[in-house]
Each structure stands twice: as C-alpha cells, then as structure tokens.
VEXKE-423604 format. One record per residue (C-alpha): residue number from 1; x, z, y; residue in one letter. Coordinates in steps of 0.001 Angstrom, whole numbers, plus 500000, padded with zeros to 6 digits. Example, Ala and Ser with C-alpha at 12.3 -4.5 7.8 and 13.67 -1.06 7.14 Angstrom:
! residues 2
{nr = 1	px = 512300	pz = 507800	py = 495500	rest = A}
{nr = 2	px = 513670	pz = 507140	py = 498940	rest = S}
***
This chain:
! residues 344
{nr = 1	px = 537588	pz = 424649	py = 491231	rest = X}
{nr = 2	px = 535294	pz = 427024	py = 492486	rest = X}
{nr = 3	px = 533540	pz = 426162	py = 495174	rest = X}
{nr = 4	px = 531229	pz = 429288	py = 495639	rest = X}
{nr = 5	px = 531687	pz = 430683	py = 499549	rest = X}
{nr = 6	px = 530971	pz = 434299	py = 500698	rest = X}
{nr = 7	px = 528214	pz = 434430	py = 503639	rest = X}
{nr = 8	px = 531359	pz = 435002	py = 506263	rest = X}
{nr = 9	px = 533645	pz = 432100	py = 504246	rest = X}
{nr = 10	px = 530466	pz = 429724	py = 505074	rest = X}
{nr = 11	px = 530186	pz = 430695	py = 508602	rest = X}
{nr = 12	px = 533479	pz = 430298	py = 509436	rest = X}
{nr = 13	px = 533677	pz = 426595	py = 507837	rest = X}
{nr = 14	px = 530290	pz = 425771	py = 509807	rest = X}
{nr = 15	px = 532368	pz = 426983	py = 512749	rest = X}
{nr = 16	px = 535025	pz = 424979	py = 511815	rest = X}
{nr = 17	px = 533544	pz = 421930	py = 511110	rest = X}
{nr = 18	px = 530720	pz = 422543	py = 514703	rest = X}
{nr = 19	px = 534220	pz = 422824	py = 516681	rest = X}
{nr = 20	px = 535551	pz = 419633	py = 515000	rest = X}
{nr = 21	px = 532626	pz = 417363	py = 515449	rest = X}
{nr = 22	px = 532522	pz = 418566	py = 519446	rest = X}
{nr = 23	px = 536199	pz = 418115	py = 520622	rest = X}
{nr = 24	px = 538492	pz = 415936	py = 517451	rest = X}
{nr = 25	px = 541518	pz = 418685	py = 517932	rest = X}
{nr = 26	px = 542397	pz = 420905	py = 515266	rest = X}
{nr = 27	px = 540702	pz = 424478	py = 515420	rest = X}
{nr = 28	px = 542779	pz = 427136	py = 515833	rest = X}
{nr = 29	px = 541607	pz = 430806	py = 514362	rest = X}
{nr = 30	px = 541575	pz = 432185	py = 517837	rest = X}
{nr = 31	px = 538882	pz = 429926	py = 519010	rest = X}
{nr = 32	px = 536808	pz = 430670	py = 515848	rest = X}
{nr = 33	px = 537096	pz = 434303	py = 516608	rest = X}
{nr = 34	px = 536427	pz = 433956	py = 520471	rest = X}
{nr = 35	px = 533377	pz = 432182	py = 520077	rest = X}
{nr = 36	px = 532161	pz = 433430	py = 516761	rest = X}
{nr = 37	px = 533316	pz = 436257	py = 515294	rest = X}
{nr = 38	px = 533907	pz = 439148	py = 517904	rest = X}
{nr = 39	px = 533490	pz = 442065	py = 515486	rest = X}
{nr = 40	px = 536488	pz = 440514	py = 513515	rest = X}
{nr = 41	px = 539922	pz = 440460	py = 513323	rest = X}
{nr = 42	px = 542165	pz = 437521	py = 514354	rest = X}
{nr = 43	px = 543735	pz = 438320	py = 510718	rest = X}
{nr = 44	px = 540787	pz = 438612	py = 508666	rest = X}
{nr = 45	px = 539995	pz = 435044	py = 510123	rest = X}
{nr = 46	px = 543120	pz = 433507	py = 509504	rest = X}
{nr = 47	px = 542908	pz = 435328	py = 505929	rest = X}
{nr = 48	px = 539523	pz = 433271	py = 505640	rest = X}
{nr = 49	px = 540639	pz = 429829	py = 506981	rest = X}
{nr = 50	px = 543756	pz = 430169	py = 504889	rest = X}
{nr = 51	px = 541536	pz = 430824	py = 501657	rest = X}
{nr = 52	px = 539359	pz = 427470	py = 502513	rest = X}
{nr = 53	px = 542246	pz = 425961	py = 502890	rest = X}
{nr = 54	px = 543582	pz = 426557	py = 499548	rest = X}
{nr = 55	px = 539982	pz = 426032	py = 498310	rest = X}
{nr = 56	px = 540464	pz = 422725	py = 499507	rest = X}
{nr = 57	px = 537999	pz = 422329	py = 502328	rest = X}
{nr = 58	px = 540217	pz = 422722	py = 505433	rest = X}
{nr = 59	px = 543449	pz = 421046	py = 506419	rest = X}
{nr = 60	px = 546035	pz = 422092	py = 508465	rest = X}
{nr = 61	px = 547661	pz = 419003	py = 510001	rest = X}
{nr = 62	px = 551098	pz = 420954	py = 511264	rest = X}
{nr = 63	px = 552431	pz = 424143	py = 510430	rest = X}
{nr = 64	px = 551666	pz = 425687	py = 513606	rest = X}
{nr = 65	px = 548765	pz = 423186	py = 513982	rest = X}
{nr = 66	px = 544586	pz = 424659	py = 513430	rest = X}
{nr = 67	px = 542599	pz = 423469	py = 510359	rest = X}
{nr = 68	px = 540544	pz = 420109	py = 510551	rest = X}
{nr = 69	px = 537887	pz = 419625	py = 507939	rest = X}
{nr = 70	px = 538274	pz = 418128	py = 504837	rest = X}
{nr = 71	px = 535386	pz = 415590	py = 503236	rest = X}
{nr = 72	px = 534117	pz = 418537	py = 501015	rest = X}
{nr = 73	px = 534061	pz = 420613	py = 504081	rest = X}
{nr = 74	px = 531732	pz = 417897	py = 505425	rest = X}
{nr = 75	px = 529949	pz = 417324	py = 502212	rest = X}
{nr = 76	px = 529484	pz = 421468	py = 502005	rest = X}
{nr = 77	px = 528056	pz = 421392	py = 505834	rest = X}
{nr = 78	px = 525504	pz = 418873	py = 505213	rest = X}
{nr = 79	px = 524290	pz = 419964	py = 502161	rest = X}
{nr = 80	px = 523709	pz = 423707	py = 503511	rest = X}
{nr = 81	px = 523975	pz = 423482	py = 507370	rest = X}
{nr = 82	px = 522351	pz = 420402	py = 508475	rest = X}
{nr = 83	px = 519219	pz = 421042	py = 510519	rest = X}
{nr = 84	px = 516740	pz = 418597	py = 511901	rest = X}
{nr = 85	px = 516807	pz = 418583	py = 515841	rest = X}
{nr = 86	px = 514993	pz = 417242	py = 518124	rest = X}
{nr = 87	px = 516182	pz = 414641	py = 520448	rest = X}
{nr = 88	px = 517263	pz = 414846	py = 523751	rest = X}
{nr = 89	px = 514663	pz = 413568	py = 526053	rest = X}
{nr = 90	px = 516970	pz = 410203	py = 528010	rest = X}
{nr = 91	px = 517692	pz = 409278	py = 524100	rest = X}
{nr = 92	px = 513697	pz = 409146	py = 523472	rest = X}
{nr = 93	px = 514053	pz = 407084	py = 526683	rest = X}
{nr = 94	px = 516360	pz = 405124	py = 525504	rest = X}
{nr = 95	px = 514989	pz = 403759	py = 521987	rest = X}
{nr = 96	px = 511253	pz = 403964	py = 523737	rest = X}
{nr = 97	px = 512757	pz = 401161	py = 525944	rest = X}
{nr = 98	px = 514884	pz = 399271	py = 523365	rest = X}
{nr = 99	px = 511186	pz = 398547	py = 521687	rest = X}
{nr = 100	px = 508965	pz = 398328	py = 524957	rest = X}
{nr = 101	px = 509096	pz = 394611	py = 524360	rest = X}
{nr = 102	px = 506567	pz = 392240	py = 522163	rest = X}
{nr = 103	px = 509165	pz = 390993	py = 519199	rest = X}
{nr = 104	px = 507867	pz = 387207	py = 518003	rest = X}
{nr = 105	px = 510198	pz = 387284	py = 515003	rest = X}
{nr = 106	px = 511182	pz = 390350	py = 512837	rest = X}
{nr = 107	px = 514913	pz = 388810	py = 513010	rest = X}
{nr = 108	px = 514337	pz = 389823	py = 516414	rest = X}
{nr = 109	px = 513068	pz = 392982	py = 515788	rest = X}
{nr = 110	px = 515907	pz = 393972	py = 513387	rest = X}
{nr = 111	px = 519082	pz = 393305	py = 515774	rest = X}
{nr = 112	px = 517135	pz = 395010	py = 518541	rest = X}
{nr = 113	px = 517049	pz = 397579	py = 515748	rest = X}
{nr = 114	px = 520700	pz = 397460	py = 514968	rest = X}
{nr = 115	px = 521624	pz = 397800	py = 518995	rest = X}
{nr = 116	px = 519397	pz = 400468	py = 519866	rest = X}
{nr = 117	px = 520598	pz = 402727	py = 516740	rest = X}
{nr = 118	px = 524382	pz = 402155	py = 517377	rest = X}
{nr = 119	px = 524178	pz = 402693	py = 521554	rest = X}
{nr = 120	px = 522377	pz = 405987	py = 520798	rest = X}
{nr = 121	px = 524156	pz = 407642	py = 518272	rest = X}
{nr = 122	px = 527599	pz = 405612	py = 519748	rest = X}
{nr = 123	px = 528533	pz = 404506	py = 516280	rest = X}
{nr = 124	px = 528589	pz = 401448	py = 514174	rest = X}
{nr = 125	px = 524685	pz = 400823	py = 512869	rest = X}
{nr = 126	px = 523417	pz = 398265	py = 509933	rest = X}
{nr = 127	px = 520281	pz = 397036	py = 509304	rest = X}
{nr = 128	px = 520011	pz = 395344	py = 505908	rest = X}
{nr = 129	px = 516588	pz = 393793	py = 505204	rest = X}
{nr = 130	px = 514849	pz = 393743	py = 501678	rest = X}
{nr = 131	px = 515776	pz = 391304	py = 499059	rest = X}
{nr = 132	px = 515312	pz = 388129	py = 499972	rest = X}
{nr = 133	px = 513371	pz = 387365	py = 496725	rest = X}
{nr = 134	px = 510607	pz = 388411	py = 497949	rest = X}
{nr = 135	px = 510223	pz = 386723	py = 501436	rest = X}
{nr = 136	px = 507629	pz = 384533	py = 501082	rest = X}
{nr = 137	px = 507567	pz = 380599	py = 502379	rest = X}
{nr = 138	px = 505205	pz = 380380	py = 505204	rest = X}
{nr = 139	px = 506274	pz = 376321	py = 505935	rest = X}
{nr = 140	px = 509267	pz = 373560	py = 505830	rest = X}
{nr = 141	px = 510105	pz = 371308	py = 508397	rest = X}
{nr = 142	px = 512452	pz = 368098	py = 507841	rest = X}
{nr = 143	px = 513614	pz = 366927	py = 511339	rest = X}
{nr = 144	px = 515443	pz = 363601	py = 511301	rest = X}
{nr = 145	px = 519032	pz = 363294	py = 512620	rest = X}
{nr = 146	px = 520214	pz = 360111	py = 511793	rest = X}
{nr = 147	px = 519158	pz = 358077	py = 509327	rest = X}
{nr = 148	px = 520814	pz = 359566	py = 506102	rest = X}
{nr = 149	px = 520999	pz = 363178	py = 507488	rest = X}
{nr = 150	px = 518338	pz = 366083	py = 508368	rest = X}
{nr = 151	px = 517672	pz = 369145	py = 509599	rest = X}
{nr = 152	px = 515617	pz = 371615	py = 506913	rest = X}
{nr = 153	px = 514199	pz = 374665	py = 508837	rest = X}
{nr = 154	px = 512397	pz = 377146	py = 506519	rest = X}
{nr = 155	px = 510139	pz = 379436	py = 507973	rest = X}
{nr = 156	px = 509531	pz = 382713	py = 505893	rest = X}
{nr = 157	px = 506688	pz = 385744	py = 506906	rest = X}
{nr = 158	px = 509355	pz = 387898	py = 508314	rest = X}
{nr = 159	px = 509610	pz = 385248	py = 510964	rest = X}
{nr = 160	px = 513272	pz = 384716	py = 509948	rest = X}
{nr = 161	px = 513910	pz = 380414	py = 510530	rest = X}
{nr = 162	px = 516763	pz = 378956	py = 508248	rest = X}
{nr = 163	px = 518323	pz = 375716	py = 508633	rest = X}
{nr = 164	px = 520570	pz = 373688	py = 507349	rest = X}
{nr = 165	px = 521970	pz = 369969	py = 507409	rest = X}
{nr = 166	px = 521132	pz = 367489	py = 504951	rest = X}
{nr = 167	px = 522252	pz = 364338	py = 503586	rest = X}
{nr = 168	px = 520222	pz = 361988	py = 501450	rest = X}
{nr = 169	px = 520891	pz = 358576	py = 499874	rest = X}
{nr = 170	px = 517564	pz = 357704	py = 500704	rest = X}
{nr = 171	px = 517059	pz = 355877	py = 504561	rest = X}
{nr = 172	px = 515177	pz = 358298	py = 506889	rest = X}
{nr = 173	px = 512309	pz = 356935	py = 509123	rest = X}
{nr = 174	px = 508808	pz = 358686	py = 510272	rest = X}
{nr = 175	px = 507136	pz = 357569	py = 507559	rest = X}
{nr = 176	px = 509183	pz = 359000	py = 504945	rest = X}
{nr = 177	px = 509242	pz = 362332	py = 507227	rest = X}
{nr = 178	px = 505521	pz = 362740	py = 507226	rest = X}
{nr = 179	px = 505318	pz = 361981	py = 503636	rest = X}
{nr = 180	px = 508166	pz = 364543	py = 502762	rest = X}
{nr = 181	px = 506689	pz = 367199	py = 505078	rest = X}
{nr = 182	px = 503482	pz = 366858	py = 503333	rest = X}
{nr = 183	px = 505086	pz = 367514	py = 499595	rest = X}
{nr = 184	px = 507235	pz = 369706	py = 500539	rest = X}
{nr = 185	px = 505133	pz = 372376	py = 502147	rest = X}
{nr = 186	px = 502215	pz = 371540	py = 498995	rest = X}
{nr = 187	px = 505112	pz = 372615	py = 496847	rest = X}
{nr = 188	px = 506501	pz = 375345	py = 498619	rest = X}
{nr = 189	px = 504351	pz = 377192	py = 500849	rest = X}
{nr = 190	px = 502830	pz = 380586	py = 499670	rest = X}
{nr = 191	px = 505788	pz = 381048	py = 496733	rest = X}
{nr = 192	px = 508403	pz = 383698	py = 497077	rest = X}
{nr = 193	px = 511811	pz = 382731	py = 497489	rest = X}
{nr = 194	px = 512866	pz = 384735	py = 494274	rest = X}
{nr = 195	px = 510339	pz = 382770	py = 492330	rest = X}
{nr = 196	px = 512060	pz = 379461	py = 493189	rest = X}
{nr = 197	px = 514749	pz = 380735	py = 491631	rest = X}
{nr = 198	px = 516516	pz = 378346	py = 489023	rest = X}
{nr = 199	px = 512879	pz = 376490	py = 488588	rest = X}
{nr = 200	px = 512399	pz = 373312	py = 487460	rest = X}
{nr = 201	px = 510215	pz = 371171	py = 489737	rest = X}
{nr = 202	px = 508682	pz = 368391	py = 488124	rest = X}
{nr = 203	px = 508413	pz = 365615	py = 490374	rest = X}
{nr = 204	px = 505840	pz = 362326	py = 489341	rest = X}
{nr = 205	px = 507544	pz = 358647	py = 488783	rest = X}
{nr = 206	px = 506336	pz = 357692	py = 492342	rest = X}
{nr = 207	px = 508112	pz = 360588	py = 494115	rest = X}
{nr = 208	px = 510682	pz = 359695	py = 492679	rest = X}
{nr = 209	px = 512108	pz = 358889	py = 496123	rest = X}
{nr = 210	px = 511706	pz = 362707	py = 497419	rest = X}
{nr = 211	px = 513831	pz = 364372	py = 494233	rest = X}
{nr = 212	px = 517119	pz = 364235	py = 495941	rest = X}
{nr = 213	px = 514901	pz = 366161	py = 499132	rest = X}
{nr = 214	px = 513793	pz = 368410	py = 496913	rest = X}
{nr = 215	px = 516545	pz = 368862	py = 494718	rest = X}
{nr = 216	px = 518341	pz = 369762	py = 498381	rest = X}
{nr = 217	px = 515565	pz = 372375	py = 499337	rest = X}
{nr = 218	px = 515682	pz = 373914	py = 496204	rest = X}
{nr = 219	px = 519033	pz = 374783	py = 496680	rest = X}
{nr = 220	px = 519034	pz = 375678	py = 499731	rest = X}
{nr = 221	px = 516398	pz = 378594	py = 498731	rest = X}
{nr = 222	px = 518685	pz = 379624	py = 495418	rest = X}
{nr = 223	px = 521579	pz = 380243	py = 498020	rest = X}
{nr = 224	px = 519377	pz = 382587	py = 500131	rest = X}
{nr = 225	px = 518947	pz = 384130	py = 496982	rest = X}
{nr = 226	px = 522488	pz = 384924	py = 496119	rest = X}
{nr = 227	px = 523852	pz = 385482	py = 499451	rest = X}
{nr = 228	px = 522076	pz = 387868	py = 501666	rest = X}
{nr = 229	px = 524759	pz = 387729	py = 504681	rest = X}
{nr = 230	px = 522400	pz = 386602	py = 507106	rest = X}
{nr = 231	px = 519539	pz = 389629	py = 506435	rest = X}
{nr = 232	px = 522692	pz = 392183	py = 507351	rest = X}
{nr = 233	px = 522636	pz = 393098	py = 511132	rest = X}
{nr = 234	px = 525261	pz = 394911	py = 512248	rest = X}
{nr = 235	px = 526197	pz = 396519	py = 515907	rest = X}
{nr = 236	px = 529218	pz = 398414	py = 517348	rest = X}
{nr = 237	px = 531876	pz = 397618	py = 515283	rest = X}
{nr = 238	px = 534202	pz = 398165	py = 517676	rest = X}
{nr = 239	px = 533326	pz = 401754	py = 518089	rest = X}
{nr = 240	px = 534996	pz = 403172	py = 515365	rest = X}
{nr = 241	px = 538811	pz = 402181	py = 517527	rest = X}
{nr = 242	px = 537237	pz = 404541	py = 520129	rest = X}
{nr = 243	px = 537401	pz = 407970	py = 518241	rest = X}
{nr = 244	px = 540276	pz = 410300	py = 519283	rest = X}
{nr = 245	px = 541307	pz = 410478	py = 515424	rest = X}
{nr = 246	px = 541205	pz = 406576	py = 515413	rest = X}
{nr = 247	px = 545039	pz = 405828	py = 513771	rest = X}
{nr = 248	px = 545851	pz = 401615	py = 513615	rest = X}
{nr = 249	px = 545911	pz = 402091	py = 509568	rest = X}
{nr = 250	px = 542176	pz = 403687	py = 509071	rest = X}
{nr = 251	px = 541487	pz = 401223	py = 511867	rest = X}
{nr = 252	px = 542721	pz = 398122	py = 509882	rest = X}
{nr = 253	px = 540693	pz = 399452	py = 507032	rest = X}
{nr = 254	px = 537850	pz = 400033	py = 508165	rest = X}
{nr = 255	px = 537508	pz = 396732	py = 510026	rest = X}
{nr = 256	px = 538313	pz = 395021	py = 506618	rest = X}
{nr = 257	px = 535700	pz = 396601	py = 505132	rest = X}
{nr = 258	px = 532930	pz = 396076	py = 506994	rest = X}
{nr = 259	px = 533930	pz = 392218	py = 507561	rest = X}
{nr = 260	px = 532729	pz = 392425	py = 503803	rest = X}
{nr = 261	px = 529399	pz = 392723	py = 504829	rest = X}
{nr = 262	px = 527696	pz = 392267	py = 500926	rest = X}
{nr = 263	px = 529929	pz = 395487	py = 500250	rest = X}
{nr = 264	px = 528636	pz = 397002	py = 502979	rest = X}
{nr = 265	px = 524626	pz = 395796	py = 502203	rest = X}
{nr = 266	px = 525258	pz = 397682	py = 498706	rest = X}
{nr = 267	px = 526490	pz = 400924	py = 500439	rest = X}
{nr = 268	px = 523632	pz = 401066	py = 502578	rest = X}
{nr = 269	px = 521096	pz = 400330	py = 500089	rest = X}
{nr = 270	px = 522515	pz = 402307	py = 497249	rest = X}
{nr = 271	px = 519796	pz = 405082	py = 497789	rest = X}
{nr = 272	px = 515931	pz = 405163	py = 497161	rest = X}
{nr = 273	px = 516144	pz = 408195	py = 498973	rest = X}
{nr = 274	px = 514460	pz = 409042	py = 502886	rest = X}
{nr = 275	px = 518070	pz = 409980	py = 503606	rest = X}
{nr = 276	px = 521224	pz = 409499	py = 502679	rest = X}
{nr = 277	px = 524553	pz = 410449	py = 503120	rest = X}
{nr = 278	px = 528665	pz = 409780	py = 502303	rest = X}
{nr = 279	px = 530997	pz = 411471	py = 503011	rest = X}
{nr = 280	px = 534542	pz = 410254	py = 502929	rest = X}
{nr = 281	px = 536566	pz = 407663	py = 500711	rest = X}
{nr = 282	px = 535335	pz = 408519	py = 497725	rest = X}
{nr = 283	px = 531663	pz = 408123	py = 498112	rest = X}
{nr = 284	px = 532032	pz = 405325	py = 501412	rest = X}
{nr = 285	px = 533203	pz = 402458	py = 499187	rest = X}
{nr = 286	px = 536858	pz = 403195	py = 499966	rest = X}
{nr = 287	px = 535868	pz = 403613	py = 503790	rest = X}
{nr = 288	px = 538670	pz = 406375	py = 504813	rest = X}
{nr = 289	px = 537961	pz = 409201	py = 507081	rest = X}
{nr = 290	px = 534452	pz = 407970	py = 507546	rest = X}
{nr = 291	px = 530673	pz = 409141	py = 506793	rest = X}
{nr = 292	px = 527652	pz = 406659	py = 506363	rest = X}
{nr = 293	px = 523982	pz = 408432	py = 506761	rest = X}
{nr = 294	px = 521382	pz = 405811	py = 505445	rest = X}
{nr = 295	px = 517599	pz = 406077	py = 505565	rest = X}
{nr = 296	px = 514867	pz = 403820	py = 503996	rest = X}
{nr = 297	px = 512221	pz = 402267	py = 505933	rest = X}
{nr = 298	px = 508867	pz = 401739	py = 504468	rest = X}
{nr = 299	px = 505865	pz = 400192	py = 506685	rest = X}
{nr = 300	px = 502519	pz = 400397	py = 504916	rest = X}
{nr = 301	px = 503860	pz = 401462	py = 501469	rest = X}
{nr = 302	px = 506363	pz = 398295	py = 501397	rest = X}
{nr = 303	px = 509967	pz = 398452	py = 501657	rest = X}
{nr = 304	px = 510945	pz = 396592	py = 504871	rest = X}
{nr = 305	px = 514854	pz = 397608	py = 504550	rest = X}
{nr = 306	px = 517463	pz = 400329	py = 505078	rest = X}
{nr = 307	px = 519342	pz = 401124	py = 508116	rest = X}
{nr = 308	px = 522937	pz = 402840	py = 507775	rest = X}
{nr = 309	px = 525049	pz = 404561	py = 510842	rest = X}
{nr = 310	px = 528673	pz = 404568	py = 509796	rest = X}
{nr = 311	px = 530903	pz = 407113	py = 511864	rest = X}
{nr = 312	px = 534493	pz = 409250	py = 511225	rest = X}
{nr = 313	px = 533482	pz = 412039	py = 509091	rest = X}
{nr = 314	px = 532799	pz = 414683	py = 512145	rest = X}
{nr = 315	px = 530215	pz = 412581	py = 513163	rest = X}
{nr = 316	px = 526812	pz = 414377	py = 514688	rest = X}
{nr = 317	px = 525084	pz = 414178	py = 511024	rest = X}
{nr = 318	px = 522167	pz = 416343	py = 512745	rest = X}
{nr = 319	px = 521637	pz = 413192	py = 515746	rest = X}
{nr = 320	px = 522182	pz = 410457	py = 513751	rest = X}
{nr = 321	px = 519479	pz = 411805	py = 511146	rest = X}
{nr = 322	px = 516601	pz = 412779	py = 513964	rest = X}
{nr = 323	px = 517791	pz = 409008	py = 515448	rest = X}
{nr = 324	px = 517134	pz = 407503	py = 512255	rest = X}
{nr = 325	px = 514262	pz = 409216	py = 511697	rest = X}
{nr = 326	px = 512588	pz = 408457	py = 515140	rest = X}
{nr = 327	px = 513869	pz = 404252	py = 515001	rest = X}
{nr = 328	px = 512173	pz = 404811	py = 511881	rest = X}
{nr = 329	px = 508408	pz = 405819	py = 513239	rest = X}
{nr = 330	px = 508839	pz = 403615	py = 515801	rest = X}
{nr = 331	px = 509509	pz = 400392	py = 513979	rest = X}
{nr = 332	px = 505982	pz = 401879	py = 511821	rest = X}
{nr = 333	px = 504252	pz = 401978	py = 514941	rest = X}
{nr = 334	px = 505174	pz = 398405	py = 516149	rest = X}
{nr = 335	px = 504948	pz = 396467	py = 512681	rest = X}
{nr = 336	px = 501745	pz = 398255	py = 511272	rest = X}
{nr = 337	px = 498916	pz = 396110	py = 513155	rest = X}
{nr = 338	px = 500574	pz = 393075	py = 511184	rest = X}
{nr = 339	px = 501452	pz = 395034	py = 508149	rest = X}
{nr = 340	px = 497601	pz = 395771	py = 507903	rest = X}
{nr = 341	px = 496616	pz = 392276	py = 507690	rest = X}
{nr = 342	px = 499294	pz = 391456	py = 505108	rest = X}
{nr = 343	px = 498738	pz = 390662	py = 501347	rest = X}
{nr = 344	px = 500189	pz = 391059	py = 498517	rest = X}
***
C-alpha cells in the first residue's frame, strides 16, 4: 500500500493524532477544521480523513463516531513530526530533586531512576542494567546461620549485594568462616561474573573441605548469569489501568506481559540506538494498543543500561523523549566522578 501523504493529508493526521494524544476521544472533522484548517471546507476534510482512513492510518470507532489513530498513524507521526521540546520548568524540578541525594549503591541509583522517569512522564518506566557478565566481584562474605547453613552476600562494583542461603555438609564454626572468607575472595575477587561462567575451579587435596562452598558460590554466580530479573527495575505499573482508553482485556494483557519481566528486558534493550521507539502490537512484543520509547545510557564511553517508558500508543512521544534525554545527563553528571576512576 502506498503510504505517500500530500502536505495537507500529513497535516491533517498530525492534527489528528495532536488531538488524540491531548483528550483520548475520537476526533471529529469539525474540530480538525475549527482549530486547523479555517481556509477549508468541512467536506474537503472529511474527504481527507476518509482517504487516511482507507489508507489505513485512521479508525473510525462508530459510524457516526471521529477517527482515532491507528499504530501507522503513530509510527508516521514520529518518524516525521516528532520534535525535541524542552521541558517544563516544575518537571526539571522534579527529576533535579529525585537525584539531589548522595546514592551509596547504583541499585539505589537505578530504582530512584525508574520512579523519577515514570512520575514525570505518568507512565510505566524500566530500567534494565547491562549484562551481568560483566559486573565485576568486588568481595564475598559467608555469614554463619546455623551450623550447616549460611548466608553468601556477593558484593559487585555496581554496588548491587546478592545473597543467598546455603547449606553445606561440612559443620560451620569461626574458624572454618575465616578460612573460607579468605579463599573465597583470593579466588573470586577482581573476575567478572561472565568469566566464572561454567569454569572449572581446581581446588588442592587440603581444601578439599571448601569444594562443596565453592561448588555453591559458583553457582550461585552462573544463575546471575542466566537470569537477569533482579537488574530489571520497573515503576508504575499500575498506570497503564488509568488511561481513558484502558478496556479490562488490553488491561489483562498488558499486565501479563510485563510480569514477564526477561521479555520485557529484551524489548527494552533490543536497540543500540540513542532512541528508540514501538509502536503498537506488532513491534511491542505483542503489547496491544501500547508504545515503548527506549534510550541507551552510556557514562564515560561504557554502557551502564537502557531505560524504556511504556505508554498507550497516544502517549506524549515528544515528553517522554526530552525526559529520557534529561534522566539521561543527569545520571552522567552524578556517576562520572566514579566512572573516572574506573578501569577496565
């Protein structure tokens, strides 16, 4: 199908689609030629709207009902319309305070992330750090429970602390501990996680007592390599229930979807682009009626992760892309006096 637009076709789906993304109601010709087209007849814009219609970028919900957009509609207005904007001054405010605090941990950091991009742009907002093969092991801790079971907290240079419960055949008392700590962090510390990856650690006749330890640490490390669950941060969830076009069955769906949050991390990250963005079913993973604008954050020329907004398809594409891009210079200007110290 064509999809070639005459200059007055293409302003009348921009004002079609502006209209949309202000109020959710269906647009009715007479508002388009109110507000937009004065030196125009009501029938030369119904002619028009009628024509994009059978083009296949409007819809026309009822008979008697105005055109909504369709996704190509969307997809057409982004790809031609779509102007940075600056933001509004109390949403400067807003993120400026979100990140006028000293963050310890990036963890931290990343859900304030998350919070900050979903209560300004009022959709749902992911954060999915980089690959967790390349975190690197900054110490191990074994903290005794009882005497067969312990606590394992690994502490990577994002700052991010995993634990996880142990049990060992072997009886656990200090002196054990403090040898175990010891090896452990010799063996460990300074490797990235990705490199521990299905290795083979080759431990000497009179450690024999620490294998099972190891054996246990080892896969706890393989496991943060194959599930990446816990580096996805996600806020607002809830939001998408709140849109006017919000029906219970694109509700259901939606909420099923992004419960599958390693579906989700692959939507968001399936760019190497600055931005990014989807636009309806097709190109959302199956998410219908929705958009996702994603944009890539790198601090000192590495990759620190990807942030996504996901929103129904008249979402404010022109906001959510100067929020992005702000969060984005901010997040530079609070991680760069570490980055600069960083190696390699």
């Amino acid at each position: 199908m064509d999809k070639k637009l005459s200059e007055r076709k293409q302003k009348v789906l921009k004002a079609v689609v502006d209209e949309y993304i202000k109020n959710a109601t269906p647009v009715s010709s007479g508002e388009i030629k109110a507000k937009y087209f004065d030196d125009v007849s009501s029938a030369t814009i119904r002619s028009e709207l009628s024509t994009l219609e059978d083009m296949g970028f409007l819809v026309q919900p009822h008979t008697s009902a105005g055109r909504v957009p369709a996704p190509s509609a969307y997809r057409f207005y982004v790809d031609h319309f779509l102007d940075r904007r600056p933001l509004r001054k109390q949403d400067i405010v807003r993120i400026d305070q979100g990140f006028g605090t000293k963050f310890a941990e990036i963890e931290e950091l990343v859900k304030t992330t998350a919070k900050v991009i979903s209560d300004v742009t009022n959709y749902t907002s992911v954060i999915v750090l980089k690959n967790i093969n390349k975190v690197l092991i900054k110490e191990i801790k074994i903290v005794g429970l009882d005497r067969h079971t312990a606590l394992v907290i690994i502490i990577t240079d994002r700052g991010i602390i995993r634990d996880k419960v142990i049990t060992v055949t072997h009886p656990i008392n200090d002196g054990f501990l403090s040898d175990a700590n010891v090896l452990l962090n010799r063996i460990f510390v300074g490797k990235r996680v990705g490199d521990l990856k299905n290795s083979d650690l080759i431990v000497e006749k009179e450690l024999e007592e620490f294998r099972e330890l190891l054996e246990s640490v080892v896969a706890i490390l393989e496991s943060c390599c194959e599930n990446n669950e816990s580096d996805i941060y996600m806020e607002g969830e809830s939001k998408m229930l709140d849109y006017p076009e919000a029906d219970l069955q694109s509700a259901k769906n939606f909420l099923t979807i992004i419960d599958n949050k390693t579906a989700i991390a692959d939507l968001i990250e399936d760019s190497d682009i600055e931005f990014n963005v989807k636009i309806g079913r097709e190109e959302t993973g199956g998410i219908d009626r929705c958009a996702i604008i994603t944009a890539k954050y790198t601090v000192n020329g590495k990759e620190l992760g990807h942030a996504g907004v996901i929103g129904p398809e008249r979402m404010d594409y022109a906001k959510v892309i100067s929020v992005l891009s702000y969060v984005g210079r901010a997040l530079e200007t609070i991680i760069k006096p570490q980055g600069d110290s960083d190696e390699e």
